[in-house]
C-alpha positions in Angstrom: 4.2 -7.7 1.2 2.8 -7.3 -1.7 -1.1 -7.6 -3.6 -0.1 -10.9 -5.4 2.2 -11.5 -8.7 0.4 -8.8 -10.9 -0.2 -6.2 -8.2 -2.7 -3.2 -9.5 0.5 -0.9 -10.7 0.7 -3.9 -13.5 -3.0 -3.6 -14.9 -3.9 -1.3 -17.3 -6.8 0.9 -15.7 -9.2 2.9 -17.4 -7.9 6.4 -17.6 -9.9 10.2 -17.7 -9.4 13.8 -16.4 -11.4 16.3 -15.1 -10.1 20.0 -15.0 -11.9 22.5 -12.6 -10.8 26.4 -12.1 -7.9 25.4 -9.7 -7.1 21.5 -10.1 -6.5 19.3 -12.2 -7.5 15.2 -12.0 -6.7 12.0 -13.4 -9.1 9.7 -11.9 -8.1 5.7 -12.8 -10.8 2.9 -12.0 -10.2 -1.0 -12.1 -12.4 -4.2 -11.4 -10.3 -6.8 -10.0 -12.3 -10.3 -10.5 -13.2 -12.4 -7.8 -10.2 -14.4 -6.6 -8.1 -12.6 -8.7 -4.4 -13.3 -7.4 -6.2 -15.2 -4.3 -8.4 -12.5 -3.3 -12.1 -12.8 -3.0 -14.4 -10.8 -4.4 -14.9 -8.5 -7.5 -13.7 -5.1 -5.9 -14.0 -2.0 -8.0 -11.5 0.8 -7.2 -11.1 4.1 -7.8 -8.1 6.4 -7.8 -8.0 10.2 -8.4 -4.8 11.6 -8.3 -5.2 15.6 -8.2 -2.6 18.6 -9.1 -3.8 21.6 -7.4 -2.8 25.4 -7.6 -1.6 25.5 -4.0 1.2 23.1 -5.7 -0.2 19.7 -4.0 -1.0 16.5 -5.4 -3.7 14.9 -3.4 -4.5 11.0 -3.7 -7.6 10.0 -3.1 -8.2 5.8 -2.5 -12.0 4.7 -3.2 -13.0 0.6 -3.4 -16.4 -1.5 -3.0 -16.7 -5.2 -3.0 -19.2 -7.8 -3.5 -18.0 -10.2 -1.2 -15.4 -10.2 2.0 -12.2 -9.0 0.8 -8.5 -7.4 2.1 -8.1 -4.0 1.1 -4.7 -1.7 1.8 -4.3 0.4 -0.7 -0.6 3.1 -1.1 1.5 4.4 -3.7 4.9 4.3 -4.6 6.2 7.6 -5.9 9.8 8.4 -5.1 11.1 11.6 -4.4 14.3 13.6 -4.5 13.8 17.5 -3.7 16.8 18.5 -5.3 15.3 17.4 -8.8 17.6 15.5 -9.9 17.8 12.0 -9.4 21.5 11.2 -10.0 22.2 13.0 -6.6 21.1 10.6 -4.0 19.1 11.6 -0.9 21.4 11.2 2.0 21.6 14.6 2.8 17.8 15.0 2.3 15.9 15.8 6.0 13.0 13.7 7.3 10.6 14.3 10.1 8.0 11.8 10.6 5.4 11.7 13.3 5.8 8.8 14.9 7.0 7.3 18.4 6.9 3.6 17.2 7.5 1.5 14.0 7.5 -2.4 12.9 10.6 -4.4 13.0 10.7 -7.0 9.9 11.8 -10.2 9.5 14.5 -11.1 6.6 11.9 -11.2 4.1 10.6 -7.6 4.4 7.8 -8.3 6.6 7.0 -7.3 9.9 7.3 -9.2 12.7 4.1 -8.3 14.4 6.3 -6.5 17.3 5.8 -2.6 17.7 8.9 -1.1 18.8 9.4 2.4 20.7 12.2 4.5 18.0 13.4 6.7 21.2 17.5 6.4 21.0 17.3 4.1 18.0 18.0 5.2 14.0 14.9 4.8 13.6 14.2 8.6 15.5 12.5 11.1 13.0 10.0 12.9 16.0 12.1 15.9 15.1 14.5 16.9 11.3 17.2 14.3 10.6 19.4 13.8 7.7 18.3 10.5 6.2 21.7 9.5 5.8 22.7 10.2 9.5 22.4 6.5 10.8 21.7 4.5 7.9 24.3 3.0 7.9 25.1 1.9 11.3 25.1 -1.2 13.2 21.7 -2.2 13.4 20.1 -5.3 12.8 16.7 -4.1 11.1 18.9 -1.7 8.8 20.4 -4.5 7.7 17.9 -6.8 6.8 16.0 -3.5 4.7 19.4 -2.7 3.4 18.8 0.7 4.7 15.1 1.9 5.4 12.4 -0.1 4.7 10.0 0.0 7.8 6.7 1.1 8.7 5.8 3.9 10.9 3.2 3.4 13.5 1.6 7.4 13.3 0.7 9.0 16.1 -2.6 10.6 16.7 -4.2 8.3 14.7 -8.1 8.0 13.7 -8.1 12.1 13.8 -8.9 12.6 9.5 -6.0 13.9 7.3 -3.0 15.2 9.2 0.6 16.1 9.0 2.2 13.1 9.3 5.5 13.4 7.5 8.3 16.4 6.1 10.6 16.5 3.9 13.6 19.3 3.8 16.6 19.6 1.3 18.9 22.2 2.1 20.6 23.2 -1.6 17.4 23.8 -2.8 14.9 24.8 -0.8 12.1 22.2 -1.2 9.6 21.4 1.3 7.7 18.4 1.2 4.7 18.0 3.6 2.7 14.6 3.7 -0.4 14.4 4.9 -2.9 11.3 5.1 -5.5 9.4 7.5 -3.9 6.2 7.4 -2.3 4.9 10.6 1.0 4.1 8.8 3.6 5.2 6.4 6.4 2.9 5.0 9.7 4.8 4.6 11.4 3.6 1.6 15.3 5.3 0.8 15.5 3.4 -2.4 18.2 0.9 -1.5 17.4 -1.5 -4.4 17.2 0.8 -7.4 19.3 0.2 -10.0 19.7 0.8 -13.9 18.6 4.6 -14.8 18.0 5.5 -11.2 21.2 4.2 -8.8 20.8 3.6 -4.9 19.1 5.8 -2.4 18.6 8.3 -5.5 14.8 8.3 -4.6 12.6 8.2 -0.8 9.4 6.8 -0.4 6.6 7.7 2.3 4.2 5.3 1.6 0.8 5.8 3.6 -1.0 2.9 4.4 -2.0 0.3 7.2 0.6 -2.0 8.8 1.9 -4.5 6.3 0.5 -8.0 6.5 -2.0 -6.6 8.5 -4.0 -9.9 8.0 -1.7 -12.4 9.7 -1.1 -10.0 13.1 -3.7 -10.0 15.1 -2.2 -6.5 17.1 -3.0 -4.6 14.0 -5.4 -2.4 13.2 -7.5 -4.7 10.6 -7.7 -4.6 6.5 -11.0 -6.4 6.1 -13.8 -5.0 3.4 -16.9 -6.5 4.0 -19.6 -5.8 1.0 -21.8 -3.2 2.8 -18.8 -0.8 3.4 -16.5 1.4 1.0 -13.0 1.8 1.5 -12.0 5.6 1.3 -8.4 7.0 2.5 -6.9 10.3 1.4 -2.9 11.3 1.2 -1.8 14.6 -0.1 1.9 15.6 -1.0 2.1 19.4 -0.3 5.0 21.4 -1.7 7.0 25.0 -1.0 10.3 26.6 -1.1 11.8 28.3 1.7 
């Protein structure tokens, strides 16, 4: 599911900023070594996360390797629009564009089916409350203990689009997603514990199909040495 047993958000990366008129960055690079956690090649990556004044924080995904390698890069921020994260987000709103996602097996990962959401829980194509179905009768709910699936995007291959909104009510907080991957893992937190309780955070987490590798159907993760990875996600927010 994972990149390994020290994935890259547990290495320290080399950290520095760059401020312009309206943005902000943070850019982080790393050099993973050739068969590092099992993975061939010395890849270099770069990550700038950017704070804009139109109030969005755009991601941008950069990596080159030296030899053949697997390369799916996402993040992992959680989110709670009412700003506080001992409220959970049950009663947040979700939209996602997306008539298919990826049923999983009971260890997380899919089973290489694609599956149509139409009169499942798993129906975003227009605002639901998160919390709606999530706890109904369903056999892939269970085994994510709530949501924990991938997304297969629609209008894929088409640059950085709208792929995913976010709505809470109380507050008025809009979240808009948008990314040119061709999925996005929906995450409502049903493991957190300690400071942070249950479903108090969501994740959208754009990407390519989890263990893209092993199923042939999907769309594939290969870098080969001539080539640079490159994806783009930004999280756009207003009040309404």
């Amino acid at each position: 599911m994972h990149g390994g047993y020290k994935d890259f958000d547990k290495v320290i990366w080399k950290a520095s900023t760059r401020t312009n008129e309206d943005s902000v960055s943070l850019i982080l690079t790393h050099e993973s070594k050739d068969m590092e956690e099992g993975f061939p090649g010395n890849l270099n990556t770069t990550v700038i996360y950017t704070l804009t004044s139109d109030n969005s924080l755009d991601i941008y995904y950069e990596a080159s390797t030296d030899k053949k390698t697997i390369v799916n890069l996402t993040n992992h921020a959680y989110f709670n629009l009412s700003g506080n994260f001992k409220n959970n987000i049950l009663d947040h709103q979700l939209q996602i564009d997306a008539n298919e996602m990826l049923p999983i097996t009971d260890a997380l990962i899919p089973t290489g089916k694609i599956l149509r959401v139409a009169n499942t829980p798993f129906d975003f194509r227009t605002f639901k409350t998160i919390g709606d179905d999530i706890e109904c009768d369903n056999e892939q709910l269970k085994l994510g203990s709530g949501y924990d699936h991938c997304w297969v995007l629609n209008s894929q291959n088409k640059g950085n689009k709208l792929i995913a909104k976010a709505y809470y009510e109380e507050s008025g907080r809009v979240l808009e997603v948008y990314s040119d991957q061709p999925g996005v893992q929906l995450y409502t937190g049903n493991h957190l514990s300690g400071s942070h309780g249950c479903r108090t955070g969501f994740c959208l987490e754009t990407q390519h199909y989890p263990d893209s590798p092993n199923q042939p159907k999907f769309s594939s993760v290969v870098l080969k040495s001539n080539e640079i990875y490159k994806s783009n996600t930004s999280y756009k927010f207003s009040v309404i």
